[in-house]
N, CA and C atoms as a LAMMPS dump frame, in Angstrom:
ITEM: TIMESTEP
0
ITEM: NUMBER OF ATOMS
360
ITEM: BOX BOUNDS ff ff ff
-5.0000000000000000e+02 5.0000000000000000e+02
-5.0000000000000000e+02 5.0000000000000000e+02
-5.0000000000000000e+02 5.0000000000000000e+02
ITEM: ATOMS id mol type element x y z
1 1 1 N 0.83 -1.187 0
2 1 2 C 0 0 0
3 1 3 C 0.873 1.248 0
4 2 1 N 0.436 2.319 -0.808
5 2 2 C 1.423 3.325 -0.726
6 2 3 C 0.433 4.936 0.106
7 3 1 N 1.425 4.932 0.652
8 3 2 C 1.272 6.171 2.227
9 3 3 C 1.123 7.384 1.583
10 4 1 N -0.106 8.391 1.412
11 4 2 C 0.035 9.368 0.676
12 4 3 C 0.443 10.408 1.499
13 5 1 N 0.677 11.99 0.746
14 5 2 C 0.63 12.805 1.667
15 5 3 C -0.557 13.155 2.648
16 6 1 N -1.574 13.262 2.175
17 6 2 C -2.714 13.196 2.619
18 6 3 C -2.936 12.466 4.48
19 7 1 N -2.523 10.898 3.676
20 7 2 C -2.711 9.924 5.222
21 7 3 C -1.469 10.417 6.674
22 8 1 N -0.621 11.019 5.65
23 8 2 C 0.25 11.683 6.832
24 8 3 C 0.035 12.659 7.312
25 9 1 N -0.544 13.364 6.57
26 9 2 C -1.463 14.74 7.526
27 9 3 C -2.509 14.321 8.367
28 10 1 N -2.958 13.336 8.427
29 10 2 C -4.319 12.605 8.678
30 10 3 C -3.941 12.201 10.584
31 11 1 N -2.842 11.847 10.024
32 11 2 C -2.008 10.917 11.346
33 11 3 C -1.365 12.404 12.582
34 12 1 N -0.796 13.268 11.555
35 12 2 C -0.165 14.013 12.17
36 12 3 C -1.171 14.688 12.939
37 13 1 N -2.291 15.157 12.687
38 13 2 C -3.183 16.281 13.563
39 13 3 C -4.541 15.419 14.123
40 14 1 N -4.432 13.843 14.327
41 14 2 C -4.803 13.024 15.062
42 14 3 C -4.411 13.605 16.44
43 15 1 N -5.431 13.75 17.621
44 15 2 C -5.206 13.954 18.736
45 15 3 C -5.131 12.433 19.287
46 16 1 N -4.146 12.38 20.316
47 16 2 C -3.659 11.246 20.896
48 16 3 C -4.779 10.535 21.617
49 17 1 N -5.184 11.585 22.686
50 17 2 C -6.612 11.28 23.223
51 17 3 C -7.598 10.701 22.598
52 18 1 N -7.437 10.693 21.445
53 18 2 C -8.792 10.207 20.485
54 18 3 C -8.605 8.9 20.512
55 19 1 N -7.618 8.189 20.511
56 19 2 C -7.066 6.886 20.288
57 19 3 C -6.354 5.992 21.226
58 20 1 N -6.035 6.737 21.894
59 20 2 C -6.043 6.474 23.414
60 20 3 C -6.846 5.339 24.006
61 21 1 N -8.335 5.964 24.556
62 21 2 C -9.08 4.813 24.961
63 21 3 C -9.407 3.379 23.866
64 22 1 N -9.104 3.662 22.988
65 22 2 C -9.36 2.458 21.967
66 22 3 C -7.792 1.409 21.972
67 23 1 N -6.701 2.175 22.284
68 23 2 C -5.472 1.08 22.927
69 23 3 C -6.043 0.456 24.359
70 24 1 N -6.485 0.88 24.713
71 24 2 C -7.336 0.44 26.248
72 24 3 C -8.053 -0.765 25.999
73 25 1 N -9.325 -0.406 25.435
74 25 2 C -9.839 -1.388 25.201
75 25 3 C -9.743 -2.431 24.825
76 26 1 N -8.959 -2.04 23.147
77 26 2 C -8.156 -3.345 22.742
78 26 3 C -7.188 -4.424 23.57
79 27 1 N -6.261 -3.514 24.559
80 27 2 C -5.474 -4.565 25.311
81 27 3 C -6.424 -5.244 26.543
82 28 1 N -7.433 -4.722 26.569
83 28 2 C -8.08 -4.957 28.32
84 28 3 C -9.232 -6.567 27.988
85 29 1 N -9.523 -6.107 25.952
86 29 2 C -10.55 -6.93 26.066
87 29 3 C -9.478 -8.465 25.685
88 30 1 N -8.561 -8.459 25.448
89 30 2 C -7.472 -9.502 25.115
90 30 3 C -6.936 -9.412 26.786
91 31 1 N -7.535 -9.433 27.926
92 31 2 C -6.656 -10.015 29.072
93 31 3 C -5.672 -9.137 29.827
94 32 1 N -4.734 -8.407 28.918
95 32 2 C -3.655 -7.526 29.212
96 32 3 C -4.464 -6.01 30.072
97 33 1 N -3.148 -5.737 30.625
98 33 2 C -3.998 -4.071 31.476
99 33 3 C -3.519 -3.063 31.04
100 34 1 N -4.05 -1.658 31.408
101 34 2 C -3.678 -0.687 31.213
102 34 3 C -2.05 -0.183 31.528
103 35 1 N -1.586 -0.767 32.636
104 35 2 C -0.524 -0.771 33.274
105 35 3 C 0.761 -1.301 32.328
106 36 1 N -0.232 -2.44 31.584
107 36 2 C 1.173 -2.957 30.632
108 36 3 C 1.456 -2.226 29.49
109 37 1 N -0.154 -1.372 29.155
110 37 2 C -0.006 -0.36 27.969
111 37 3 C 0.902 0.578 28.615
112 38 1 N 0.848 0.98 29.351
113 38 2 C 1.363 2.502 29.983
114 38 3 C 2.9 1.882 29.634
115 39 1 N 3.854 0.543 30.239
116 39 2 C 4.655 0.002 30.126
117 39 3 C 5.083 0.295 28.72
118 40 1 N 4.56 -0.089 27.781
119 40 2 C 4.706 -0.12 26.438
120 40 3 C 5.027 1.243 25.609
121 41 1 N 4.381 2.064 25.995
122 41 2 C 4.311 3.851 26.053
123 41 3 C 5.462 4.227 26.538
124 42 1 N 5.28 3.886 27.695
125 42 2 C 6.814 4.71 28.515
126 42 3 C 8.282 4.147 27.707
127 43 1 N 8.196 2.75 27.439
128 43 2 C 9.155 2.59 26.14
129 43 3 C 9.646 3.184 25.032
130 44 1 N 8.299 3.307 24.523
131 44 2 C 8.569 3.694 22.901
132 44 3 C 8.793 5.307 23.433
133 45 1 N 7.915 5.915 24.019
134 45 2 C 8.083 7.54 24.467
135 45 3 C 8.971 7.933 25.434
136 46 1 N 9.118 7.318 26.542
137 46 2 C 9.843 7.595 27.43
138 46 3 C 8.557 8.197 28.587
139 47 1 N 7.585 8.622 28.277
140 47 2 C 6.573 9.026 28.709
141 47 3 C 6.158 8.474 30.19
142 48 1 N 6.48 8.861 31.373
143 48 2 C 5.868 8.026 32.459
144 48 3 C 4.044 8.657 32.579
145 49 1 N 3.609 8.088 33.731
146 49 2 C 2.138 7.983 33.544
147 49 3 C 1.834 9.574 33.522
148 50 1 N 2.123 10.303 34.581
149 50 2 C 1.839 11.65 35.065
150 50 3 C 1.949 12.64 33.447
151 51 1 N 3.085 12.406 32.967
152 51 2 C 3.636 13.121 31.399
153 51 3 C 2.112 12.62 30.118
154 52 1 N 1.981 11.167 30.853
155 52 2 C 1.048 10.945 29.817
156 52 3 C -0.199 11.22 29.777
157 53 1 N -0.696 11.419 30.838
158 53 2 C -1.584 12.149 31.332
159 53 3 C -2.199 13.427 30.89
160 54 1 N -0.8 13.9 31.705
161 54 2 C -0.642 15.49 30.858
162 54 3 C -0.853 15.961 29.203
163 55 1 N -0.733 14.991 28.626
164 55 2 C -0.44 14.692 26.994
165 55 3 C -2.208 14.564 26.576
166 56 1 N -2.401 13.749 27.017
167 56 2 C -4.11 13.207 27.129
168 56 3 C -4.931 14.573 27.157
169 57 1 N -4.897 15.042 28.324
170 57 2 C -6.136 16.629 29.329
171 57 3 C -5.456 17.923 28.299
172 58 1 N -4.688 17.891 27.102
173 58 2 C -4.212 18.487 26.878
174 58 3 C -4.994 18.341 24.723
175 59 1 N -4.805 17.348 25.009
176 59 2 C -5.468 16.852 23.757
177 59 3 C -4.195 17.33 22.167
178 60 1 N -3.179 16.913 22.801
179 60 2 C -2.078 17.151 21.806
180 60 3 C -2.526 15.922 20.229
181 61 1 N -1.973 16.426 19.192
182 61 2 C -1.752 15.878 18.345
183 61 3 C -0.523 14.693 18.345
184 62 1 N -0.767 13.899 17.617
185 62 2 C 0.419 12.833 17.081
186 62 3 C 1.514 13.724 16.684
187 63 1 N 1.473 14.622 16.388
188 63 2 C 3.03 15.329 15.704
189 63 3 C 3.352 15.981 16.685
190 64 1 N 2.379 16.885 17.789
191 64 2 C 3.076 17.201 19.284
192 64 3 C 3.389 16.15 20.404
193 65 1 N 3.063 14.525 20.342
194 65 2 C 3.002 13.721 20.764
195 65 3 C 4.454 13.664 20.763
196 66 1 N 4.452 13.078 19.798
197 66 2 C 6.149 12.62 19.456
198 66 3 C 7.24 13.395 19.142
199 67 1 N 6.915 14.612 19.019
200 67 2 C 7.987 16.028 19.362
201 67 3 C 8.539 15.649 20.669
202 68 1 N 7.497 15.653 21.283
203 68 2 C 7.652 15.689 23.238
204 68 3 C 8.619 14.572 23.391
205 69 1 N 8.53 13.37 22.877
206 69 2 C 8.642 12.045 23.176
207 69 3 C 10.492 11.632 22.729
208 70 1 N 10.915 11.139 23.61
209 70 2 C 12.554 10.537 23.498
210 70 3 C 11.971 9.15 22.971
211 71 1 N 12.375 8.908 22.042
212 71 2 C 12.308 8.074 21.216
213 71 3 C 12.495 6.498 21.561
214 72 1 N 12.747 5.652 22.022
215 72 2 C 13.794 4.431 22.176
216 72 3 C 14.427 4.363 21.317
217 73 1 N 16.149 4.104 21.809
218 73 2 C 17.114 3.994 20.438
219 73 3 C 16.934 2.364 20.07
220 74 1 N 15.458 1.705 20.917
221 74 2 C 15.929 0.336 19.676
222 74 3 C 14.455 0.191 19.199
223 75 1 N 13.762 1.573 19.212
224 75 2 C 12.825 1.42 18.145
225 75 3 C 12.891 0.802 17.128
226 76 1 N 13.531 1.521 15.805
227 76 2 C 14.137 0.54 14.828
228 76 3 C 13.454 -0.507 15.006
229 77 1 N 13.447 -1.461 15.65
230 77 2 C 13.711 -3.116 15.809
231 77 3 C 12.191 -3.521 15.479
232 78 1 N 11.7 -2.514 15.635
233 78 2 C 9.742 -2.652 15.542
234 78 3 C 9.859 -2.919 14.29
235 79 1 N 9.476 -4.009 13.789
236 79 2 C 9.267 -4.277 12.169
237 79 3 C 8.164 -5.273 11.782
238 80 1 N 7.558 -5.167 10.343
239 80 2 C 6.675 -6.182 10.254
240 80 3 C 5.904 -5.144 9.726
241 81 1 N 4.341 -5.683 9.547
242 81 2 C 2.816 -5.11 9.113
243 81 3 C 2.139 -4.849 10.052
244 82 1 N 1.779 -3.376 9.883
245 82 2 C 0.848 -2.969 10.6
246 82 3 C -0.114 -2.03 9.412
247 83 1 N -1.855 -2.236 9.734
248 83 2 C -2.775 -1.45 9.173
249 83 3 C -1.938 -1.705 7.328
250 84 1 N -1.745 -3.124 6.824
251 84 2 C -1.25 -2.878 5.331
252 84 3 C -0.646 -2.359 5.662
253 85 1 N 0.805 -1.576 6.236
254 85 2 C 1.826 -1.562 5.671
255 85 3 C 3.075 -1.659 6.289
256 86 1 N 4.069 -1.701 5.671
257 86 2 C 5.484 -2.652 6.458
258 86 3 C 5.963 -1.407 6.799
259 87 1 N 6.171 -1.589 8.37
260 87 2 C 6.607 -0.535 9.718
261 87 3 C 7.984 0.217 8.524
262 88 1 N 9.056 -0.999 8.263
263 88 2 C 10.319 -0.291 8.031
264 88 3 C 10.58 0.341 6.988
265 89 1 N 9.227 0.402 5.953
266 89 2 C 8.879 0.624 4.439
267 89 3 C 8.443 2.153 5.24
268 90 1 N 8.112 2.943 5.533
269 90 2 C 7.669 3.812 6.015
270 90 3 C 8.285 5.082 6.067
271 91 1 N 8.517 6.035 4.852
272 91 2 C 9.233 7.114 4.718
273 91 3 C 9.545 8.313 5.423
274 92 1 N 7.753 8.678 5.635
275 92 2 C 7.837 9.707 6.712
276 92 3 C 7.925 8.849 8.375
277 93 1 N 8.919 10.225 8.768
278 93 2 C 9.283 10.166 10.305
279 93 3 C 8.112 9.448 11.397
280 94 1 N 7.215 10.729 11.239
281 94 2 C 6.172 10.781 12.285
282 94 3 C 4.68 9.39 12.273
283 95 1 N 4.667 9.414 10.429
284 95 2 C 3.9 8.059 10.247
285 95 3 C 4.438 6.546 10.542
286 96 1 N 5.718 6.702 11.135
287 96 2 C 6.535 5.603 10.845
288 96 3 C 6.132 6.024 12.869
289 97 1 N 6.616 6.343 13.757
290 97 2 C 6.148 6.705 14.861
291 97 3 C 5.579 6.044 15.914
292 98 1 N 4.352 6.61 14.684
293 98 2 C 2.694 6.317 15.295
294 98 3 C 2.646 4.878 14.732
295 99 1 N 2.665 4.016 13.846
296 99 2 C 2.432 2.713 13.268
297 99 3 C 3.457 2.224 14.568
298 100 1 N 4.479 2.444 14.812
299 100 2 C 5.647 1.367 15.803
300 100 3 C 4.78 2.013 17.441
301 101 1 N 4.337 2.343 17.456
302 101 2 C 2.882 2.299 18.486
303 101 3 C 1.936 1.534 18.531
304 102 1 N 1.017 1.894 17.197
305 102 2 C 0.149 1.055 16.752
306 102 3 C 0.691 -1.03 17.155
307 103 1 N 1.879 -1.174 16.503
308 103 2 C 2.024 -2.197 16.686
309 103 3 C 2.538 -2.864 17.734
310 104 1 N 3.205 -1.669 19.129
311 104 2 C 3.272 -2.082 19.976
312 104 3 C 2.089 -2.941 21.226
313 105 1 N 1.328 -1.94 20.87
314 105 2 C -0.207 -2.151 21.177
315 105 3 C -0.732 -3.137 20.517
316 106 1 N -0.502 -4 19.206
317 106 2 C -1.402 -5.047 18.257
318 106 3 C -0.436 -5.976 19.396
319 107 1 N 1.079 -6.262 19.066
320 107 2 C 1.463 -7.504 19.638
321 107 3 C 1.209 -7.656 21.273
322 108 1 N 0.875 -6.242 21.736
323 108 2 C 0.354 -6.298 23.602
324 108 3 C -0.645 -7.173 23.398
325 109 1 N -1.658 -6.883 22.286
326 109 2 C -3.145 -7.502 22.763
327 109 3 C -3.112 -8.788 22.277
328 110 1 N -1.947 -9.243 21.721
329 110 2 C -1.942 -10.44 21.046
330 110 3 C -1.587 -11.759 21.903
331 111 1 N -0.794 -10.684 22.75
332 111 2 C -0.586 -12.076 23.677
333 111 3 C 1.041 -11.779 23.999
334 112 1 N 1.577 -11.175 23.156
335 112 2 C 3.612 -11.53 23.287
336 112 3 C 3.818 -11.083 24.453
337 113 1 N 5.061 -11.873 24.888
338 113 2 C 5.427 -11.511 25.967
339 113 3 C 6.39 -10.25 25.767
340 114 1 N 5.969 -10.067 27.082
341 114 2 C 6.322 -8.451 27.392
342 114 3 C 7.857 -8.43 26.719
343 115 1 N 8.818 -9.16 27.776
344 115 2 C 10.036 -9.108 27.132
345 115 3 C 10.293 -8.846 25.317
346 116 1 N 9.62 -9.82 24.888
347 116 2 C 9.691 -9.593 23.456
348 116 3 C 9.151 -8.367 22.456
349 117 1 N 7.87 -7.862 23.35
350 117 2 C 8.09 -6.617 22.993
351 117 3 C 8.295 -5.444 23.196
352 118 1 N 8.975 -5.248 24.347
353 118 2 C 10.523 -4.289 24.434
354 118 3 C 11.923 -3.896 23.532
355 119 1 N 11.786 -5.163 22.82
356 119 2 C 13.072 -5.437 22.305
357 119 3 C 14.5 -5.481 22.882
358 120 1 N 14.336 -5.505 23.828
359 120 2 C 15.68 -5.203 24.694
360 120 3 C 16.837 -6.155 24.613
């Protein structure tokens, strides 16, 4: 599938909050808790709960999301399909980001163990 400009504007002025409770749900109705999402977050963002919080009541966008956000240097390692399309195929910065989120959250609700998706 090819990523237009369009879908990256789409992503970028996505408020976080909007999507938020729907990582919730997804991990809560697969077994997993909020606690392990927050886990997963504070990874990829560096974000502890209070910061994320703050991020949420604030109703920032995906592109002020991840401005804010220290990155993990073994992001990278997030690879594979997410939503049609391959994480490492992913040109722009910020769409590439939000998908190694997205899929942190698919393999939470899937079942992987935690360790494995840390990458550590």
């Amino acid at each position: 599938m090819k990523i237009t400009p369009e879908h990256n504007e789409r992503i970028a002025k996505m408020t976080f909050a909007s999507v938020y409770p729907h990582y919730i749900t997804k991990v809560e109705s697969k077994g997993r808790t909020k606690d392990e999402l927050h886990q997963v977050i504070k990874w990829l963002t560096g974000f502890d709960n209070k910061k994320l919080q703050e991020l949420i009541d604030k109703k920032v966008t995906f592109e002020t999301f991840f401005e804010r956000a220290q990155l993990n240097p073994n992001a990278h390692l997030i690879t594979g399909l997410i939503c049609g399309y391959r994480i490492e195929e992913i040109e722009n910065t910020l769409t590439r980001q939000a998908r190694y989120l997205d899929k942190l959250v698919d393999e939470l609700a899937k079942g992987r163990k935690m360790e494995k998706i840390l990458r550590s």
